[in-house]
TIVO-2410 file (N, C-alpha, C; in nm, 3 decimals):
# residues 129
REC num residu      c1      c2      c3 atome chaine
REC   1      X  -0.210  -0.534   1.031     N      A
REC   1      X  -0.248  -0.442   0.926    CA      A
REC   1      X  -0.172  -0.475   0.797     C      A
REC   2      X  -0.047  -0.501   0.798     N      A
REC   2      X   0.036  -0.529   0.670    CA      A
REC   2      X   0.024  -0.654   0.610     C      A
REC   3      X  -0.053  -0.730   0.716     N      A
REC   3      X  -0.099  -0.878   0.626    CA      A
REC   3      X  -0.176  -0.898   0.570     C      A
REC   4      X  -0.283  -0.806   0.651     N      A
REC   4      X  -0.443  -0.736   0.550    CA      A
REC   4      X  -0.403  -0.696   0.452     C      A
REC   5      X  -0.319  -0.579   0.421     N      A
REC   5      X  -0.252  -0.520   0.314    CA      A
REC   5      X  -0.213  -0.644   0.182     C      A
REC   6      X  -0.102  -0.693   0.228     N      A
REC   6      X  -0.079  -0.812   0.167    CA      A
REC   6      X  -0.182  -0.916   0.102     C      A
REC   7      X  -0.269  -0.950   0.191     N      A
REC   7      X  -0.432  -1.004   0.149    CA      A
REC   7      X  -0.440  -0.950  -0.006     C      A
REC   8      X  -0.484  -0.799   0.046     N      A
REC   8      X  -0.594  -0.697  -0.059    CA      A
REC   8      X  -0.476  -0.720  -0.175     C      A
REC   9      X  -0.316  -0.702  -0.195     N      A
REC   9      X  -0.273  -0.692  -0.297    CA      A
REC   9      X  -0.257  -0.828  -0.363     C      A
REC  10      X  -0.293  -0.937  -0.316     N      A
REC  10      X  -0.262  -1.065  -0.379    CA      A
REC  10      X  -0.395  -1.061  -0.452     C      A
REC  11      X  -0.496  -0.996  -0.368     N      A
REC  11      X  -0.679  -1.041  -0.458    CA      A
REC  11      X  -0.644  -0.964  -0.618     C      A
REC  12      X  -0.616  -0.886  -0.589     N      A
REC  12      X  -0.533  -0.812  -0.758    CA      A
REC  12      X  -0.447  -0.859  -0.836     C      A
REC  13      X  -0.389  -0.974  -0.752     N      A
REC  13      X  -0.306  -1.048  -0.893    CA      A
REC  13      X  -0.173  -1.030  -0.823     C      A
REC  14      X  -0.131  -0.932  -0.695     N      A
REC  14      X   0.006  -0.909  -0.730    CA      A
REC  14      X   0.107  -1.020  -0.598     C      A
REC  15      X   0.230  -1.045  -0.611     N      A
REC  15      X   0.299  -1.128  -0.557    CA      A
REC  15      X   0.405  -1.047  -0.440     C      A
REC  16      X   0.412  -1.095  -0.339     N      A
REC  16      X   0.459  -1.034  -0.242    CA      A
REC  16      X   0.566  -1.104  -0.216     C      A
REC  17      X   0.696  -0.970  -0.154     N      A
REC  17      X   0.854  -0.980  -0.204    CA      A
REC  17      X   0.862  -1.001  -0.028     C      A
REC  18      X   0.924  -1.056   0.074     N      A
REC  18      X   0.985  -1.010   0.178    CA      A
REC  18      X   1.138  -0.950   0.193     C      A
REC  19      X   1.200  -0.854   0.158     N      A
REC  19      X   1.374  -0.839   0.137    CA      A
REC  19      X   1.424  -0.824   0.260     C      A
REC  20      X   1.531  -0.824   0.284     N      A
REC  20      X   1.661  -0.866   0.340    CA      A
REC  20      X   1.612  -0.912   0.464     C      A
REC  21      X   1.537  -1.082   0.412     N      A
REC  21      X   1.507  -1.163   0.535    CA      A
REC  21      X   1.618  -1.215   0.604     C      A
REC  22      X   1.631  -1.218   0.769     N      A
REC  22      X   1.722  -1.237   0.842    CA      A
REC  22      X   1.757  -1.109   0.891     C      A
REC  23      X   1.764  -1.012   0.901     N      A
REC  23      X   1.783  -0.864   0.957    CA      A
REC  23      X   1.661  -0.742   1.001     C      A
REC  24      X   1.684  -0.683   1.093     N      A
REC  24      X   1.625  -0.576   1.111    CA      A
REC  24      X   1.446  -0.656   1.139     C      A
REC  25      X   1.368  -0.580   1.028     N      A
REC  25      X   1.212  -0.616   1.088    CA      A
REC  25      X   1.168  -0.726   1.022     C      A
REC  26      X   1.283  -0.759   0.930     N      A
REC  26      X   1.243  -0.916   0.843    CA      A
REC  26      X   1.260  -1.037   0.915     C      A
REC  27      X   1.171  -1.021   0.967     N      A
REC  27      X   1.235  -1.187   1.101    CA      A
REC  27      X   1.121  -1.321   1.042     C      A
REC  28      X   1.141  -1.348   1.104     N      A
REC  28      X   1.047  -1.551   1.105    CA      A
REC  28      X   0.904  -1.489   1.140     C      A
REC  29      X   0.890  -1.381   1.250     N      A
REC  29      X   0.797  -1.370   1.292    CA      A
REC  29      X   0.718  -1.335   1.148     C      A
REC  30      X   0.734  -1.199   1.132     N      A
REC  30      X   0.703  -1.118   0.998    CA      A
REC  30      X   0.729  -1.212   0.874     C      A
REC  31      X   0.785  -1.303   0.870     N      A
REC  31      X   0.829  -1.388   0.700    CA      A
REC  31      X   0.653  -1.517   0.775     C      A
REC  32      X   0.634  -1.554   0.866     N      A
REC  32      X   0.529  -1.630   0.908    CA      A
REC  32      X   0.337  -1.485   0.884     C      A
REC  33      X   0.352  -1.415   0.901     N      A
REC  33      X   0.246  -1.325   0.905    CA      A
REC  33      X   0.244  -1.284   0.753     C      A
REC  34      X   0.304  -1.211   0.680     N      A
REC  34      X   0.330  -1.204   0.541    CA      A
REC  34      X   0.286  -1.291   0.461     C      A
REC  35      X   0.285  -1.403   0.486     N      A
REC  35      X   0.362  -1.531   0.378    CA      A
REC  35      X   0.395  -1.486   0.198     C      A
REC  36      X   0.465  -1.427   0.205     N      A
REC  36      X   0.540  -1.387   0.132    CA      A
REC  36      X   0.616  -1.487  -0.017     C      A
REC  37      X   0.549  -1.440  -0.128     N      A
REC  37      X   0.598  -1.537  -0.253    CA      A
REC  37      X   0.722  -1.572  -0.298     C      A
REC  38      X   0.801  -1.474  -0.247     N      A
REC  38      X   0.963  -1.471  -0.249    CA      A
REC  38      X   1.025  -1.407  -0.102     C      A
REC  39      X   1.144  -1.443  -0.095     N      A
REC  39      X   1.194  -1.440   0.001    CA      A
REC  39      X   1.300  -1.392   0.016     C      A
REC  40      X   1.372  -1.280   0.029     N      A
REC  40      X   1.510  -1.220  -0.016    CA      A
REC  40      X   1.594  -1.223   0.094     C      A
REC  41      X   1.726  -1.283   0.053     N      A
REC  41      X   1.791  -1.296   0.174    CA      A
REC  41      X   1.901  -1.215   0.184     C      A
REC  42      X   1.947  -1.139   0.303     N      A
REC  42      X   1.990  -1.044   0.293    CA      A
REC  42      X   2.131  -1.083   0.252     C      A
REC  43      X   2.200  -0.998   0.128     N      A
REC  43      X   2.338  -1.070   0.100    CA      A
REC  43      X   2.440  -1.022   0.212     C      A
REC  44      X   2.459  -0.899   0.295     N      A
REC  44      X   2.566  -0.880   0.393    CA      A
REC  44      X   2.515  -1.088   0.495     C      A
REC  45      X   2.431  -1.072   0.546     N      A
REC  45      X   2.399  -1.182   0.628    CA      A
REC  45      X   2.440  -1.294   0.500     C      A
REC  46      X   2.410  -1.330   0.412     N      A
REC  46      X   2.462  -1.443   0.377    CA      A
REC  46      X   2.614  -1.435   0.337     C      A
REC  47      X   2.633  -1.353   0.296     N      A
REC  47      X   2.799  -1.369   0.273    CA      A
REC  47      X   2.858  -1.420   0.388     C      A
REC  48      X   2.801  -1.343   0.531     N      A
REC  48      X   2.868  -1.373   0.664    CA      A
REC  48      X   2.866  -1.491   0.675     C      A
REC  49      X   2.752  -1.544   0.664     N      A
REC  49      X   2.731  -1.731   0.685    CA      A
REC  49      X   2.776  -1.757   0.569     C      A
REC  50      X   2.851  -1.772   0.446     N      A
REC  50      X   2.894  -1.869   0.398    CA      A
REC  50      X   3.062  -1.848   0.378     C      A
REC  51      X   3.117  -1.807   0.508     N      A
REC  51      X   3.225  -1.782   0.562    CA      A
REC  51      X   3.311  -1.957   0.632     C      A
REC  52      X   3.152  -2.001   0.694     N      A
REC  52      X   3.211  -2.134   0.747    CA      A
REC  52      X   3.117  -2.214   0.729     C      A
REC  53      X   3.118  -2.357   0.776     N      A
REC  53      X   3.045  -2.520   0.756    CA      A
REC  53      X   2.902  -2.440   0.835     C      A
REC  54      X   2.957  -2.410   0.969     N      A
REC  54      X   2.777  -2.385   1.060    CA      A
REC  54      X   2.759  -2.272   0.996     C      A
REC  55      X   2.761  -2.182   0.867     N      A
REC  55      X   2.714  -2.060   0.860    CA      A
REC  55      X   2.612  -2.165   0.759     C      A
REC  56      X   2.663  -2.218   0.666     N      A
REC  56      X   2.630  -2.230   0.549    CA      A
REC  56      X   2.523  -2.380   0.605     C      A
REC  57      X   2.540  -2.391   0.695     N      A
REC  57      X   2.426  -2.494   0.763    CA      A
REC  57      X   2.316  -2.413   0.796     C      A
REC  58      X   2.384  -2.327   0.883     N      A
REC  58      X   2.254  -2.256   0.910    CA      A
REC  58      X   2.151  -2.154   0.810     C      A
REC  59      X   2.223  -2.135   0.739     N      A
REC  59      X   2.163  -2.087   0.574    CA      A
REC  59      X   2.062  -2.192   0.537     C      A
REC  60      X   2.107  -2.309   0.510     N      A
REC  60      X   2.013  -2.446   0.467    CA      A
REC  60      X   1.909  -2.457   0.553     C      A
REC  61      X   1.914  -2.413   0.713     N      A
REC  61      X   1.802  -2.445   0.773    CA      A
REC  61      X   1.675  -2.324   0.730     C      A
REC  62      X   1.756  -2.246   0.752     N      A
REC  62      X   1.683  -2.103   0.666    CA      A
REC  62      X   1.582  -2.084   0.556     C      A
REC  63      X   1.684  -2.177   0.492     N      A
REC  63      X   1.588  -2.222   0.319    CA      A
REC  63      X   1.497  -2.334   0.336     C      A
REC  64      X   1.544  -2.402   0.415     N      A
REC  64      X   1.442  -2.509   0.417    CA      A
REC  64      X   1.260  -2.486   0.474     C      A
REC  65      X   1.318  -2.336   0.572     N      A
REC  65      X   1.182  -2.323   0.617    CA      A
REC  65      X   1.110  -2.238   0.520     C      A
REC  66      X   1.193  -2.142   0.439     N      A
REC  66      X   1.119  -2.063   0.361    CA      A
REC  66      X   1.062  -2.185   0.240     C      A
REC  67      X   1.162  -2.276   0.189     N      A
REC  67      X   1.082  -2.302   0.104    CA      A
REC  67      X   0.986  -2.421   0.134     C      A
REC  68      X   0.957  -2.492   0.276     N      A
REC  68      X   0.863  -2.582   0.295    CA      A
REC  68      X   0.689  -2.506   0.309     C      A
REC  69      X   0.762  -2.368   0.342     N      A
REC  69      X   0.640  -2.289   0.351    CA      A
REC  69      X   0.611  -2.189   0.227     C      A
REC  70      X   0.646  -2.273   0.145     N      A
REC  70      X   0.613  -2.231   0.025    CA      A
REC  70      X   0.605  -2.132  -0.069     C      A
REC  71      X   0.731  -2.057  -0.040     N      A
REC  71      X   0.809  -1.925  -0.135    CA      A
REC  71      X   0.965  -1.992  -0.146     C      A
REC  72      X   0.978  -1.879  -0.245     N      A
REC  72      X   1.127  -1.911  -0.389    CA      A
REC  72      X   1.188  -1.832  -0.295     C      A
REC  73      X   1.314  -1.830  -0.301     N      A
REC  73      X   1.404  -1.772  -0.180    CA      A
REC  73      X   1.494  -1.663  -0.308     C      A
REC  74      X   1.491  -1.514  -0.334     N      A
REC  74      X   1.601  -1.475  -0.371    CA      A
REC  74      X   1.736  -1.482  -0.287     C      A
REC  75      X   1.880  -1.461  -0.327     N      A
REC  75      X   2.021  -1.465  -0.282    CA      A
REC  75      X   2.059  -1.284  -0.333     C      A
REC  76      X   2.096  -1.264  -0.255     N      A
REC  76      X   2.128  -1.096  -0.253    CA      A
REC  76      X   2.264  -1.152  -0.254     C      A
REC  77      X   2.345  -1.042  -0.327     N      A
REC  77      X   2.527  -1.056  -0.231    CA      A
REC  77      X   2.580  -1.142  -0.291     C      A
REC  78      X   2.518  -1.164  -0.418     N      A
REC  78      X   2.579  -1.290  -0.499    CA      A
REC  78      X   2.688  -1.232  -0.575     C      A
REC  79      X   2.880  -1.260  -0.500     N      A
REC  79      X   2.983  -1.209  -0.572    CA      A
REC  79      X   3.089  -1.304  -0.597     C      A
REC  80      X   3.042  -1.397  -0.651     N      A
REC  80      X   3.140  -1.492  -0.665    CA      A
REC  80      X   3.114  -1.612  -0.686     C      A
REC  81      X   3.145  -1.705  -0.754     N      A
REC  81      X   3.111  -1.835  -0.790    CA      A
REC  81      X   3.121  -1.890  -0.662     C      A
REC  82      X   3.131  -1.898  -0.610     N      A
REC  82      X   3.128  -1.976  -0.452    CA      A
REC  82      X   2.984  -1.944  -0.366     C      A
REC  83      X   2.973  -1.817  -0.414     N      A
REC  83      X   2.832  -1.762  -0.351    CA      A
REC  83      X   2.746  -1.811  -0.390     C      A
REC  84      X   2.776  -1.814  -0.556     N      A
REC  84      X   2.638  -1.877  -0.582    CA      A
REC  84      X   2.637  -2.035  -0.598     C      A
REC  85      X   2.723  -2.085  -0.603     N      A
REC  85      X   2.730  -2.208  -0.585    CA      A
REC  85      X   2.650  -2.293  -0.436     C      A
REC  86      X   2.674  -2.179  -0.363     N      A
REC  86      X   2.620  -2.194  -0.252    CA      A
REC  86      X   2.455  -2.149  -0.233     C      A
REC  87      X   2.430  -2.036  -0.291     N      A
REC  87      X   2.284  -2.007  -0.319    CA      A
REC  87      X   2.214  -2.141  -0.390     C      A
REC  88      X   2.250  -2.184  -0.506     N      A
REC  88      X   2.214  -2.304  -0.577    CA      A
REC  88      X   2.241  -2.457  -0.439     C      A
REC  89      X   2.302  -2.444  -0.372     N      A
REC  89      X   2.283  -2.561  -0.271    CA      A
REC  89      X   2.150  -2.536  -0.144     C      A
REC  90      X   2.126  -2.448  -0.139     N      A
REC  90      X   2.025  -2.415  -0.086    CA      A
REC  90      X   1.894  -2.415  -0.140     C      A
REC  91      X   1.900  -2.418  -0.207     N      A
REC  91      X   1.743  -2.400  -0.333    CA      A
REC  91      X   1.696  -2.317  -0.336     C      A
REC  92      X   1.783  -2.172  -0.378     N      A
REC  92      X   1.736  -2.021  -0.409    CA      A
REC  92      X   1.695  -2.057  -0.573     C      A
REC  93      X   1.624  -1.968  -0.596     N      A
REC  93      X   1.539  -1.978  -0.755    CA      A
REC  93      X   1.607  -1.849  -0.849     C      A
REC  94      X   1.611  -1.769  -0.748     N      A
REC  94      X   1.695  -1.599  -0.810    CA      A
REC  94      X   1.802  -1.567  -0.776     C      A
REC  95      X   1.895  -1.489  -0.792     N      A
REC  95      X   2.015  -1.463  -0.745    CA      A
REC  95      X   2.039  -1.315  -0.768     C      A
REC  96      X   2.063  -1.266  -0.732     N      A
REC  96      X   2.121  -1.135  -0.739    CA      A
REC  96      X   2.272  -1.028  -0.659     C      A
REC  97      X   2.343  -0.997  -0.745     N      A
REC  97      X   2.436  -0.894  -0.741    CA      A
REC  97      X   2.585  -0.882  -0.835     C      A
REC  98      X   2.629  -0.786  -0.799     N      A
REC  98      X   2.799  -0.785  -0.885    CA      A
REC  98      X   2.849  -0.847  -0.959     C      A
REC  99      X   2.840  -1.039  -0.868     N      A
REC  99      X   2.896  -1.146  -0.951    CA      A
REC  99      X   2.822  -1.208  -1.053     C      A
REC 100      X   2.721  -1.121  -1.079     N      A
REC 100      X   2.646  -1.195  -1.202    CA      A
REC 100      X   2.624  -1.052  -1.306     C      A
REC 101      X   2.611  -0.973  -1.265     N      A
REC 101      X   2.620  -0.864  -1.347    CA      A
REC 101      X   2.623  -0.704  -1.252     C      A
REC 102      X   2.635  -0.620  -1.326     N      A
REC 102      X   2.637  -0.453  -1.267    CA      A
REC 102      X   2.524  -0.423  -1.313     C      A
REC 103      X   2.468  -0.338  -1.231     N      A
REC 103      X   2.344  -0.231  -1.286    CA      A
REC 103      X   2.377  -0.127  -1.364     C      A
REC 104      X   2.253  -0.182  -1.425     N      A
REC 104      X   2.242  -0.101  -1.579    CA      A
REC 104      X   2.115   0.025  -1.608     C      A
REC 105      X   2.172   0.084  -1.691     N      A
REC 105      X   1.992   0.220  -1.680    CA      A
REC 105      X   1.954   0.106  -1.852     C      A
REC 106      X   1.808   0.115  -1.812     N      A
REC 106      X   1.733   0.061  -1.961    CA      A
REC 106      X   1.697   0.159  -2.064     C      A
REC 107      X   1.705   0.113  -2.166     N      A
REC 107      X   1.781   0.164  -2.254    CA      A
REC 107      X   1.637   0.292  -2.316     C      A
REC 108      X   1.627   0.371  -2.344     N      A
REC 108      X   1.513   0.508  -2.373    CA      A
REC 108      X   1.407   0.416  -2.458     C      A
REC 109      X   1.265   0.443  -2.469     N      A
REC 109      X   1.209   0.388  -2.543    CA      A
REC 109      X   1.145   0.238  -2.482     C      A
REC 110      X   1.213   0.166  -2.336     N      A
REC 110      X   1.191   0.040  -2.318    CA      A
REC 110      X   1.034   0.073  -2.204     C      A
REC 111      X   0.994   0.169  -2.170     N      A
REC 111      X   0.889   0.187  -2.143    CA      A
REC 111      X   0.764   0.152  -2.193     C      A
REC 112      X   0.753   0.253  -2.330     N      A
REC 112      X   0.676   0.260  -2.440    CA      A
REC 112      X   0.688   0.067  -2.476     C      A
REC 113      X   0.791   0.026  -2.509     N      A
REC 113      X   0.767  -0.117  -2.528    CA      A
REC 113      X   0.713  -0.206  -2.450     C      A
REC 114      X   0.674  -0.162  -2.354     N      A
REC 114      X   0.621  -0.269  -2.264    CA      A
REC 114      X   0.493  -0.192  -2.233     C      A
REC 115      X   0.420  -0.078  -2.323     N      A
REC 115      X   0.285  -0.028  -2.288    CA      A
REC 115      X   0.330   0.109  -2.194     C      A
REC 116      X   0.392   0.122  -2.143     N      A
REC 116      X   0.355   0.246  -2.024    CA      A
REC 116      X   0.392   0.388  -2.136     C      A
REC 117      X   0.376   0.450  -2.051     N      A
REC 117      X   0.351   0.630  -2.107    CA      A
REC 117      X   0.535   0.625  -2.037     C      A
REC 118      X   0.584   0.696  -2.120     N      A
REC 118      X   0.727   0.751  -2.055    CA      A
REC 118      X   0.729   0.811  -1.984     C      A
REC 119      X   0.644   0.862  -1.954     N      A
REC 119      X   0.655   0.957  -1.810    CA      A
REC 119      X   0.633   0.858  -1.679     C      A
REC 120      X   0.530   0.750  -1.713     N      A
REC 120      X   0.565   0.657  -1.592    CA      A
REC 120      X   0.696   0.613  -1.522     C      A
REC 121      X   0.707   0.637  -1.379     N      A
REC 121      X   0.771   0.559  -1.344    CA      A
REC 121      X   0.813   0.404  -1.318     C      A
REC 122      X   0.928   0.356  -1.373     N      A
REC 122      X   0.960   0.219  -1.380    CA      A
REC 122      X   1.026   0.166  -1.306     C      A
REC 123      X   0.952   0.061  -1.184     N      A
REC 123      X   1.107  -0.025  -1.148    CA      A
REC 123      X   1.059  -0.142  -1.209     C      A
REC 124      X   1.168  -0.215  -1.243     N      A
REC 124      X   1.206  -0.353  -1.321    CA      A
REC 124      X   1.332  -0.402  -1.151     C      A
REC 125      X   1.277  -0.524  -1.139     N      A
REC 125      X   1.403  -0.616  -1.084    CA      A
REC 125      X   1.387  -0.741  -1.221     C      A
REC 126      X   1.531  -0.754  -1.195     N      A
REC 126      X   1.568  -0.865  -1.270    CA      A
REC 126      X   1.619  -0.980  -1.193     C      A
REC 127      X   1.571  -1.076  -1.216     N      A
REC 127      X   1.655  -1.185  -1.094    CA      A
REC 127      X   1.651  -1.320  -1.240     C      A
REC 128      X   1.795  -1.363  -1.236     N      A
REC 128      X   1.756  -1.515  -1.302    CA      A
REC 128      X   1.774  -1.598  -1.208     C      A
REC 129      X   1.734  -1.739  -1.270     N      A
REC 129      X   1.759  -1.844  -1.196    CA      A
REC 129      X   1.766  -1.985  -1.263     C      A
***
């Protein structure tokens, strides 16, 4: 049912997120049924693996499958130049957390600039890469 789902929202234009792949219901199975445009990896699980040589191996095997199957891998948990140094050895495209910046509220008025009614609700992710 959620891949049908997924189907119907791509025929509309829109791009599908999988988050904190590696945990809970985000498995290989579900990241293979999805196929999913990005790929978010959970930062508690990657911090853990880039603790040692086989974590940060097994991270690479990780990436390698997400991105042979053809999605951008976000890095969650990114707190430290080492993290991301390590996200960037893997071939993550986005990065996200602490060590790159704090969350911020946008600033009144940034609604209306981008077309919506202020009363809409807004989420914005920001990821660079």
């Amino acid at each position: 049912v959620l891949a049908r789902l997924c189907t119907k929202f791509r025929d509309y234009g829109a791009r599908i997120a999988l988050d904190d792949f590696g945990t809970g219901s985000s498995t290989l199975e579900r990241f293979r049924a999805l196929r999913p445009d990005v790929t978010k990896v959970d930062g508690l699980m990657f911090r853990e693996l880039c603790r040692s040589v086989g974590g940060r191996r097994m991270l690479k095997s990780i990436a390698n499958t997400v991105l042979c199957a053809g999605a951008a891998i976000l890095v969650e948990g990114i707190e430290s130049p080492e993290h991301l140094a390590v996200a960037q050895d893997i071939g993550a495209a986005y990065f996200q957390g602490f060590g790159l910046a704090r969350p911020q509220l946008l600033p009144n008025g940034f609604g209306a600039s981008i077309g919506l009614d202020e009363q809409s609700p807004v989420r914005l992710t920001v990821a660079f890469g």
